[in-house]
VOPAGU-2260 file (C-alpha; in pm, 1 decimal, decimal comma):
REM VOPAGU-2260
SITE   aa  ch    i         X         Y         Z
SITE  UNK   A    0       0,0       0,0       0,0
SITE  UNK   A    1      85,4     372,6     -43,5
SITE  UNK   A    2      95,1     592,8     242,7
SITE  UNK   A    3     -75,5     935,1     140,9
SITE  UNK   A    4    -173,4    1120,5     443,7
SITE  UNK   A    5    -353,7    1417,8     279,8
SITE  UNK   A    6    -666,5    1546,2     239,5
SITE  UNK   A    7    -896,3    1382,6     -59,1
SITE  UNK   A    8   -1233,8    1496,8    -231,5
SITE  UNK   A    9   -1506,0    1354,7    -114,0
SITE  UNK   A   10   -1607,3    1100,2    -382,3
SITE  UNK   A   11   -1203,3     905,5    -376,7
SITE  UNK   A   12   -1257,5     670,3    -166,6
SITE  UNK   A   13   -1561,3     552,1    -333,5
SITE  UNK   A   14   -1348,4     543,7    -684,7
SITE  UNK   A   15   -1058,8     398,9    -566,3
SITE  UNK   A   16   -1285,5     104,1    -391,1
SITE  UNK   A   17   -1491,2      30,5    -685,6
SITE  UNK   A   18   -1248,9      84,5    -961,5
SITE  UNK   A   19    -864,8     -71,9    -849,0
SITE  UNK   A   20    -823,9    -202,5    -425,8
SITE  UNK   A   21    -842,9     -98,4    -126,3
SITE  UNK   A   22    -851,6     201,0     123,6
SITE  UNK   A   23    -768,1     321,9     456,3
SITE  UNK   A   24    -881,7     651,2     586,4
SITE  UNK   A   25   -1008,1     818,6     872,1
SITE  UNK   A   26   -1211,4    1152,4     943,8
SITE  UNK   A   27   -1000,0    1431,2    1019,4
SITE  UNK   A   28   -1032,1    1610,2    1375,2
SITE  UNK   A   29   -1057,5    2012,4    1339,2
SITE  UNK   A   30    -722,1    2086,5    1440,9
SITE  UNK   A   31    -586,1    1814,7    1159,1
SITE  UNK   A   32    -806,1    1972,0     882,8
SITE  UNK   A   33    -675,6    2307,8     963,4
SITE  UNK   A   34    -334,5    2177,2     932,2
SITE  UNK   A   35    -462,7    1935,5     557,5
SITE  UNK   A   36    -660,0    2215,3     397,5
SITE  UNK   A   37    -361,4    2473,9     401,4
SITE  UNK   A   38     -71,8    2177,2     270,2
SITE  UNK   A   39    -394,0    2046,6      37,9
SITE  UNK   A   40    -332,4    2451,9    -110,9
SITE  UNK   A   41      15,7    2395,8    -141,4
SITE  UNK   A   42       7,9    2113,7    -324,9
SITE  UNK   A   43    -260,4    2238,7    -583,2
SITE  UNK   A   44     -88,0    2530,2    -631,9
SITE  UNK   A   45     240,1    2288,2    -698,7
SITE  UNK   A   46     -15,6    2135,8    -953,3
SITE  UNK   A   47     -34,9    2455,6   -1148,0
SITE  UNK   A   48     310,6    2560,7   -1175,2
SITE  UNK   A   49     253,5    2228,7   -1375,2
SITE  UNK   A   50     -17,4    2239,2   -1570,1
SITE  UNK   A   51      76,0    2360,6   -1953,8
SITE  UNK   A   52    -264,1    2338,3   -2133,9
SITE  UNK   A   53    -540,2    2609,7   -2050,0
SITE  UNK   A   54    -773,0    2293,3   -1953,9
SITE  UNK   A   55    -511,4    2182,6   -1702,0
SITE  UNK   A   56    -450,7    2548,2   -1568,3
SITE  UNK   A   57    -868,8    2567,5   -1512,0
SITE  UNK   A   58    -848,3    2222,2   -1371,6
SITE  UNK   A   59    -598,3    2329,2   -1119,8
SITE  UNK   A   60    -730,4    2678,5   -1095,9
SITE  UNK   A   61   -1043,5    2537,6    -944,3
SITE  UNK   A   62    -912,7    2302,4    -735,4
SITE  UNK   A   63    -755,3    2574,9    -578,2
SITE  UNK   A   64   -1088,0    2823,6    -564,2
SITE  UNK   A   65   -1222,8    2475,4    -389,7
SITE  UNK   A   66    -935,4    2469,2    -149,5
SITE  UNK   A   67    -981,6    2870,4     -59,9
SITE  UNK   A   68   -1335,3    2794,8     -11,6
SITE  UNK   A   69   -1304,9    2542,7     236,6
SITE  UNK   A   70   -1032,3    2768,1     437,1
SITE  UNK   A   71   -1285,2    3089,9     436,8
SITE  UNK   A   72   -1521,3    2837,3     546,5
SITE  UNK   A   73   -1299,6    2729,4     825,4
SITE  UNK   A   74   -1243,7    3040,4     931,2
SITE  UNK   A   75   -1597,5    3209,8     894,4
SITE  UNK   A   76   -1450,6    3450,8     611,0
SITE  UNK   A   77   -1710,8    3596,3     389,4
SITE  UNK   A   78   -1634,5    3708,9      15,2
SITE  UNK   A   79   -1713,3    4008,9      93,1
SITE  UNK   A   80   -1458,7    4048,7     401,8
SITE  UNK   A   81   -1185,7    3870,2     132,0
SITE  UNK   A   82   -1230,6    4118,6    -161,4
SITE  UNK   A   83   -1168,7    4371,1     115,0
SITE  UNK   A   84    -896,3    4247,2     230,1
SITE  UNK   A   85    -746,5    4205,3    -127,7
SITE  UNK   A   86    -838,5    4596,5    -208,7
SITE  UNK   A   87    -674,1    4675,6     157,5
SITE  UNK   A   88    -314,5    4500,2      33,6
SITE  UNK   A   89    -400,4    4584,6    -346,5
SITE  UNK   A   90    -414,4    4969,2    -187,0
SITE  UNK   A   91     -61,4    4908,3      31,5
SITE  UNK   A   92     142,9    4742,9    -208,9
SITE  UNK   A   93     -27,4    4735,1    -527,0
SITE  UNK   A   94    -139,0    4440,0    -744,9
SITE  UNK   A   95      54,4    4226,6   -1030,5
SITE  UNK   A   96     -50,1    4464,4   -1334,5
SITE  UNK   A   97     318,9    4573,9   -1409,7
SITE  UNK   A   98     461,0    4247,8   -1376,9
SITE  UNK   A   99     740,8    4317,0   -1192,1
SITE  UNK   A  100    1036,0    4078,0   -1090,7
SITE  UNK   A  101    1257,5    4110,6    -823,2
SITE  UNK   A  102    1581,9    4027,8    -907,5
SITE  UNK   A  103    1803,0    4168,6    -583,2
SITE  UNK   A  104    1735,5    4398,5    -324,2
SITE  UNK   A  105    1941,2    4468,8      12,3
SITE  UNK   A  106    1868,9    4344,7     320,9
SITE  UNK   A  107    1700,9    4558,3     541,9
């Protein structure tokens, strides 16, 4: 067997137990799904530095809007309360329109 360890979409175990073995899995407590959700963003995110094709990108894409759900949900965030925060940093620092890359800066 394969040790995974991470958090799955609901409907998995059902596919892998109809379609090639068997499972082990468990459900997680909240302090464990805290901890899954966030490296379950990581590893989408990983996903998309990946994906070539634009269906791949909007596979991955979404997975990730999933993801970001389920963390606002966790933590009682409304949309609204998000796209303020985003115009809050978008108003501090800016956003990505100019593309900018930092090659060097000193420390500070």
């Amino acid at each position: 067997m394969i040790t995974y360890n991470k958090l799955i979409r609901d409907g998995v175990l059902k596919k892998i137990k109809d379609s090639w073995g068997t499972a082990t899995s468990h459900i997680a407590s909240d302090e464990e799904f805290e901890i899954k959700v966030k490296e379950k963003l990581v590893e989408e995110a990983q996903e998309l530095i990946q994906a070539k094709t634009k269906e791949d990108i909007m596979n991955e894409l979404g997975d990730i809007c999933k993801i970001s759900q389920e963390i606002m949900k966790l933590y009682a965030i409304t949309e609204e309360e998000l796209t303020e925060a985003m115009s809050k940093k978008d108003e501090k620092v800016g956003g990505f329109d100019q593309r900018i890359i930092l090659e060097e800066a000193s420390e500070f």
